[in-house]
C-alpha positions as CSV (number, residue, x, y, z in Angstrom):
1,X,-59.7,-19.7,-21.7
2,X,-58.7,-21.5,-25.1
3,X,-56.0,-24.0,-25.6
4,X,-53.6,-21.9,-26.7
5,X,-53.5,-19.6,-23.5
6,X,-54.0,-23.1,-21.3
7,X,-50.8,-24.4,-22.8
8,X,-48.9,-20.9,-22.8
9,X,-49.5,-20.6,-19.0
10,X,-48.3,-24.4,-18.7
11,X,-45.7,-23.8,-20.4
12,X,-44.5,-20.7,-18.2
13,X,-45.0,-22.9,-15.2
14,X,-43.1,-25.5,-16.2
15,X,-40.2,-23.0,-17.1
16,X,-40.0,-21.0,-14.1
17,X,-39.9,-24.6,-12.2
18,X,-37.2,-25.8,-14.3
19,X,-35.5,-22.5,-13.5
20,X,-36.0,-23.3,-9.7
21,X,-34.3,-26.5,-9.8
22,X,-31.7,-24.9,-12.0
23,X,-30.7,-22.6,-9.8
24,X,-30.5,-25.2,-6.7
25,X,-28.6,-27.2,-8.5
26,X,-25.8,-24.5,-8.6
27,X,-26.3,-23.6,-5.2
28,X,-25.4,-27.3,-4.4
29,X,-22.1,-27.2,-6.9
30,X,-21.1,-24.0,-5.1
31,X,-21.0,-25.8,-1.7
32,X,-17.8,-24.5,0.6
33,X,-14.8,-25.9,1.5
34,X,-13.7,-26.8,5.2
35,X,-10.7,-25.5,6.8
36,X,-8.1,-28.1,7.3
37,X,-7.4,-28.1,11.0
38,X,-8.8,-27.1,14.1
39,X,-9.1,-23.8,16.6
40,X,-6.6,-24.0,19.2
41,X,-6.3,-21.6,22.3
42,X,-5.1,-20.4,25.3
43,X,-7.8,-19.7,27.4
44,X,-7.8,-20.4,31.2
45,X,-10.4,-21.5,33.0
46,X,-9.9,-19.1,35.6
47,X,-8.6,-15.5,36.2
48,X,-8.9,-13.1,39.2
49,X,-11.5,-10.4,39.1
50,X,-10.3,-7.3,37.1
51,X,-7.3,-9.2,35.8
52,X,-5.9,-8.4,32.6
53,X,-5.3,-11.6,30.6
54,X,-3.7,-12.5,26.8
55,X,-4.7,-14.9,24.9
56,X,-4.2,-16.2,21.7
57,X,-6.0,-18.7,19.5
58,X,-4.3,-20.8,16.5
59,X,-5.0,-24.4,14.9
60,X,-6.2,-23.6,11.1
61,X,-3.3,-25.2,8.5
62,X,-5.2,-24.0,5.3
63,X,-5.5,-21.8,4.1
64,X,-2.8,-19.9,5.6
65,X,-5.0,-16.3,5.1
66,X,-7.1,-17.4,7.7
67,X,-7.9,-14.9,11.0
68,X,-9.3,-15.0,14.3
69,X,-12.3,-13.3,15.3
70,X,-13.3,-13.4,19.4
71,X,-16.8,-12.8,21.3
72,X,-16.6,-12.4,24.9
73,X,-20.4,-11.9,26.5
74,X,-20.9,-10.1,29.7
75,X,-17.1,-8.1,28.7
76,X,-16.9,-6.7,25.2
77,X,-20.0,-6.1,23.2
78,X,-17.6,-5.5,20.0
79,X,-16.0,-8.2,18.0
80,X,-12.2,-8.1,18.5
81,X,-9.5,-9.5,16.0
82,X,-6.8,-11.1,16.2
83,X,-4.6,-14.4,16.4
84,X,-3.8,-12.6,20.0
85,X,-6.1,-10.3,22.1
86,X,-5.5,-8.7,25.8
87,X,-8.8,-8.8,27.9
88,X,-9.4,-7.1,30.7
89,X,-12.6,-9.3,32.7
90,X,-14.8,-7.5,35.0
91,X,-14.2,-6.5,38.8
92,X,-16.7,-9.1,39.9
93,X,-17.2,-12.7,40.1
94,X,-19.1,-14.3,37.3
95,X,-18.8,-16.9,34.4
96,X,-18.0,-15.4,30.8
97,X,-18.2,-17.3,27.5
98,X,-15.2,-16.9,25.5
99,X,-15.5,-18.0,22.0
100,X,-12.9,-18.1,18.9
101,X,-13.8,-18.3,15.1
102,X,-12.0,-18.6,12.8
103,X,-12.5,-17.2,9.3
104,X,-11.4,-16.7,5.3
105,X,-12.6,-16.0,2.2
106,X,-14.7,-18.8,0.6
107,X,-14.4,-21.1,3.3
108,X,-16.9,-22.0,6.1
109,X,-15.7,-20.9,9.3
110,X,-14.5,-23.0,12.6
111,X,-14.9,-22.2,16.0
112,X,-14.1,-23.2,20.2
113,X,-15.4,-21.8,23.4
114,X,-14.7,-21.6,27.0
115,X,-16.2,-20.5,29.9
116,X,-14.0,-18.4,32.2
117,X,-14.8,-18.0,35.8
118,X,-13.5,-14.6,37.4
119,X,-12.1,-15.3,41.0
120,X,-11.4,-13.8,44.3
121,X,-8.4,-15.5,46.3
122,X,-8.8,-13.5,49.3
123,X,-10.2,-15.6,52.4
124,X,-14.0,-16.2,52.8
125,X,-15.0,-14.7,49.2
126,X,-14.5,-16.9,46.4
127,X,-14.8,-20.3,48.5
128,X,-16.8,-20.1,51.6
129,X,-17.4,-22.8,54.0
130,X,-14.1,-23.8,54.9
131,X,-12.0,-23.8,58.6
132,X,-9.9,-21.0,58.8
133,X,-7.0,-22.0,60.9
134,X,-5.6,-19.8,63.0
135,X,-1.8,-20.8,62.9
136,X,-0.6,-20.2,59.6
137,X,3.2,-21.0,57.6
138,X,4.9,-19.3,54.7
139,X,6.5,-21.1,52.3
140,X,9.4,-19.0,51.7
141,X,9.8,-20.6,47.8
142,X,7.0,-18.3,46.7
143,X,5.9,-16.5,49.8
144,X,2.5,-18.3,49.6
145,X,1.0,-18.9,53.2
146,X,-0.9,-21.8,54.3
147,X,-2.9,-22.4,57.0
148,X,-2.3,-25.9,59.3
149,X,-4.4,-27.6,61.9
150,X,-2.6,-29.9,64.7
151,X,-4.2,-33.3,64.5
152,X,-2.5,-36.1,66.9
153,X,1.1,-34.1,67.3
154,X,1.3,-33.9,63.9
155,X,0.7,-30.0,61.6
156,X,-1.6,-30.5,58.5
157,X,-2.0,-28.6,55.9
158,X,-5.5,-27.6,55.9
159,X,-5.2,-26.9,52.0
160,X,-3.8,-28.3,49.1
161,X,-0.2,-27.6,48.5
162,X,0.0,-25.0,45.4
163,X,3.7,-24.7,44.8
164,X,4.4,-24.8,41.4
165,X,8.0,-25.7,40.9
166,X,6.6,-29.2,39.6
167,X,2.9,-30.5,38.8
168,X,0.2,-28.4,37.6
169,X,-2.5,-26.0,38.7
170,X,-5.8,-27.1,38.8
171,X,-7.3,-27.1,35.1
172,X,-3.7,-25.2,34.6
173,X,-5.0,-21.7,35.4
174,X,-2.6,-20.6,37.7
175,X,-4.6,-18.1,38.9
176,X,-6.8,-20.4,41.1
177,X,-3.8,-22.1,42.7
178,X,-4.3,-20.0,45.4
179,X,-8.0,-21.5,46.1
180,X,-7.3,-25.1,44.7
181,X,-3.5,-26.0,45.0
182,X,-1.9,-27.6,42.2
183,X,-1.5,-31.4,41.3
184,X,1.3,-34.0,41.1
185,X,2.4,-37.1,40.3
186,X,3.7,-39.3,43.1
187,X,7.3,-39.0,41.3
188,X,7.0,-35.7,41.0
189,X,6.0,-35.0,45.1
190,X,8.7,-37.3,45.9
191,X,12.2,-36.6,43.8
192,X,10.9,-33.0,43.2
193,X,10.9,-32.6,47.4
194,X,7.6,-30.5,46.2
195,X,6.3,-30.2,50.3
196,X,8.7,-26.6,52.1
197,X,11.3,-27.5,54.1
198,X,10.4,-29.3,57.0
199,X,7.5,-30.7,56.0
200,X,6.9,-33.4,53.8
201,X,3.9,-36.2,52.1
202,X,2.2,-38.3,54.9
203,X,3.8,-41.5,55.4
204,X,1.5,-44.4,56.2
205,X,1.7,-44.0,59.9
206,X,1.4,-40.2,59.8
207,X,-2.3,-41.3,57.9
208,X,-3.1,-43.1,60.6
209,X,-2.3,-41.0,63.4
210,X,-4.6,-38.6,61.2
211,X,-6.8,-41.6,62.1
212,X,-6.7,-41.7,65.2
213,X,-7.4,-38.4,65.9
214,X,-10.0,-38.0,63.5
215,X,-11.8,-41.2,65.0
216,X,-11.7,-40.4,68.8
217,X,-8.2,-41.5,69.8
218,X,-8.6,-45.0,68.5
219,X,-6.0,-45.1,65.4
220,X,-7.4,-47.2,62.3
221,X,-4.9,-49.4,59.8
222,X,-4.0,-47.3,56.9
223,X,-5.3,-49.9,54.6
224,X,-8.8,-50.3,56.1
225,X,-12.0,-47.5,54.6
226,X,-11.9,-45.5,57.7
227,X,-15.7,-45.7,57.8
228,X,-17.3,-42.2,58.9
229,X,-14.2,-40.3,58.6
230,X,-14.4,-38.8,55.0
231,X,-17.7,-37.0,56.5
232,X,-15.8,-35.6,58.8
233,X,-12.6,-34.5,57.2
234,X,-14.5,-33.4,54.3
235,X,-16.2,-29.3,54.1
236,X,-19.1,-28.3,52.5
237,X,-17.6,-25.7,50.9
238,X,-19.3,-23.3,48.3
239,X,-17.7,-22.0,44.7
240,X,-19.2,-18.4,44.1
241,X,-22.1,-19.8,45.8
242,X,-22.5,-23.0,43.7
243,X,-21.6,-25.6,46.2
244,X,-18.8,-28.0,45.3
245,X,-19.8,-31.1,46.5
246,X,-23.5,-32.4,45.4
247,X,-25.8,-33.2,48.2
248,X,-26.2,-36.4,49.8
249,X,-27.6,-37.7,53.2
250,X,-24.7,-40.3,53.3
251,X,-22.1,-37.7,53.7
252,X,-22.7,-34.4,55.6
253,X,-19.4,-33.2,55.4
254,X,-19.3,-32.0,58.5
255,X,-15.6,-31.3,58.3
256,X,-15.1,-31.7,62.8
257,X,-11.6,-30.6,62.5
258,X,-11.0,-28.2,60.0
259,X,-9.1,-30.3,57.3
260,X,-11.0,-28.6,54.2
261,X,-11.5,-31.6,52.0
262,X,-12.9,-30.3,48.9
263,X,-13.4,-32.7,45.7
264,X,-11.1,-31.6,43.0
265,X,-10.7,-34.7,41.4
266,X,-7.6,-35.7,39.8
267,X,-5.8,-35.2,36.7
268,X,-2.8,-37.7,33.8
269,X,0.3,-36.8,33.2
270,X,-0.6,-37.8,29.5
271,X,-3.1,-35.7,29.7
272,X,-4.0,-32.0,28.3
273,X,-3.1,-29.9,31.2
274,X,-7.5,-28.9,31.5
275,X,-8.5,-32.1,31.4
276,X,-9.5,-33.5,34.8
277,X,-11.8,-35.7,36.1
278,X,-13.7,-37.1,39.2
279,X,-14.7,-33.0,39.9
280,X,-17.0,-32.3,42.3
281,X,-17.0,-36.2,42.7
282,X,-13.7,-37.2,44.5
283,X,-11.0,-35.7,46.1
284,X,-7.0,-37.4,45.8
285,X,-4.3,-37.1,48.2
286,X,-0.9,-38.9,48.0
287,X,1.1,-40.8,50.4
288,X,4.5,-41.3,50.6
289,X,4.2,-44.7,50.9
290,X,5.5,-47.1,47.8
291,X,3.0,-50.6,47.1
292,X,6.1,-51.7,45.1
293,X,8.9,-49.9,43.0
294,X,6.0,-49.1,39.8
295,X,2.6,-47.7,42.4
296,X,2.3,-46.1,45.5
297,X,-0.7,-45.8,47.7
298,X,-3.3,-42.4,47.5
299,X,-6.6,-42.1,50.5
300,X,-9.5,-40.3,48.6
301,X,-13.3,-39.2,49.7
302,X,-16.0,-40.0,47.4
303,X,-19.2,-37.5,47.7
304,X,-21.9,-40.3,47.9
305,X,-20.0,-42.2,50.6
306,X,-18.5,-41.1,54.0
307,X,-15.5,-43.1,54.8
308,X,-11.8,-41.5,53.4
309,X,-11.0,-45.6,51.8
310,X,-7.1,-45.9,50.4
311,X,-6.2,-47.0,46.9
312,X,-3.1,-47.1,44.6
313,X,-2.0,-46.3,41.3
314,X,1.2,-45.5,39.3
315,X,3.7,-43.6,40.6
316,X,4.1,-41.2,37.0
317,X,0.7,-41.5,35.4
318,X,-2.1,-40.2,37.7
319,X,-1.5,-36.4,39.3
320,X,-3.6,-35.8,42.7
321,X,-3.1,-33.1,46.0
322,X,-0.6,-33.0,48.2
323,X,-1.7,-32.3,51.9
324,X,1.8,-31.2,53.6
325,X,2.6,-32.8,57.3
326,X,5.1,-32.3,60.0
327,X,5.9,-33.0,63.5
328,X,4.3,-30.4,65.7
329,X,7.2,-28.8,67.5
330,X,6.2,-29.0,71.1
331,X,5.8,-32.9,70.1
332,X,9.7,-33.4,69.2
């Protein structure tokens, strides 16, 4: 090959590589924008098998064209559109990812998830594991029914309280109230009368005759760790199979006398509604007794320890259960 051709090829190369870099260049200059702002939702957490649910998504300030596309796996294979969509989930219990995106023209698109967990509220499917009492009391607010277990001449609650006049729902889907009860501050159980008539929060010397009959007859001071009891007022109780508290040979959760601890953890009134913590870990129940006019006192399991210890906190920032007592009427 002569010169000529050497430095027409060399030539071509160095052209079309000049054209390469050209043309990234540009790609780089065309770059897209970002959305200003952020998806938004309303999702729950949980919904009953079969139920038919709305929800809507929201968040992006600009540009104001922007839509909402959703994917649902296991439910809809199609895309659906919309800021709101209605969703019926399947008649079976399962976990769904629900996702949002948002899109527009020329911008790159945003987008949230969820996973939603389809429940069953009726006894023995959904949580399994637990006492089933056989005396029973309807709350005539909202007609729920609870059952109660009589511990030292006193009734207990052998589930959270779920009324909800005042509080919220566990991770707010007030579907699973039913299965989880709903969450208070200690202001809000006390001024808001949240317990039915007739029944009200454990003092401290209703905890302790809990106590005593928890721990053979022998009452223990409320402010002591009641060593050994959390193992035995706690159940190891299973969510659609998946069990809620995580194993460990320290606390069998052996749950003697039917009192259903389960560890929901606790939730702040500052807080996003969904946010809780200490799930799966702890479980929180109030008393009605004050430390001083600014905390009040709470007992509360841990899952790698077996005592049921007390603690305290402020009265209006941190929401936990309510477990419901009363005087057991042949006892009055």
């Amino acid at each position: 090959m002569n010169l000529t051709k050497i430095t027409g090829w060399l030539t071509l190369v160095l052209a079309l590589a000049a054209g390469l870099v050209s043309c990234k260049e540009e790609e780089e200059e065309t770059t897209l924008p970002s959305m200003s702002g952020e998806v938004t939702y309303d999702i729950p957490y949980y919904v009953l098998k079969g139920e038919t649910v709305t929800m809507s998504a929201s968040g992006i300030i600009y540009p104001e064209d922007a839509y909402y596309k959703w994917y649902i796996s296991g439910v809809y294979s199609d895309t659906l559109v919309g800021n709101t969509i209605t969703v019926q989930f399947p008649d079976s219990l399962g976990m769904f990812r629900v996702s949002a995106h948002a899109y527009a023209m020329g911008f790159y698109s945003l987008s949230t998830a969820r996973d939603v967990t389809t429940i069953d509220t009726t006894w023995n499917t959904s949580l399994t594991g637990l006492h089933r009492s056989l005396a029973s009391f309807v709350d005539e607010r909202d007609g729920r029914r609870y059952g109660y277990v009589t511990l030292g001449g006193l009734d207990w609650f052998n589930q959270n309280l779920a009324w909800q006049g005042s509080g919220v729902p566990f991770r707010a889907s007030r579907s699973a109230a039913p299965l989880f009860g709903s969450f208070y501050t200690w202001q809000e159980a006390m001024t808001d009368h949240v317990c039915p008539e007739g029944w009200r929060v454990p003092t401290q010397e209703d905890w302790e005759s809990l106590s005593a009959a928890l721990n053979g007859g022998e009452p223990l001071d409320f402010f002591s760790n009641w060593t050994g009891l959390g193992a035995k007022a706690s159940a190891d109780v299973r969510f659609n199979d998946v069990r809620m508290w995580p194993y460990t040979p320290d606390n069998v959760h052996s749950n003697d006398f039917g009192w259903n601890a389960m560890p929901l953890g606790y939730t702040f009134a500052n807080s996003w509604d969904t946010e809780f913590s200490g799930v799966k870990s702890y479980g929180c129940w109030w008393s009605a007794t004050e430390r001083n006019a600014d905390q009040a006192y709470y007992r509360y399991i841990y899952c790698e320890r077996p005592d049921f210890p007390m603690s305290y906190t402020s009265k209006t920032d941190m929401r936990a259960s309510v477990r419901c007592v009363r005087t057991h009427p042949q006892s009055l």
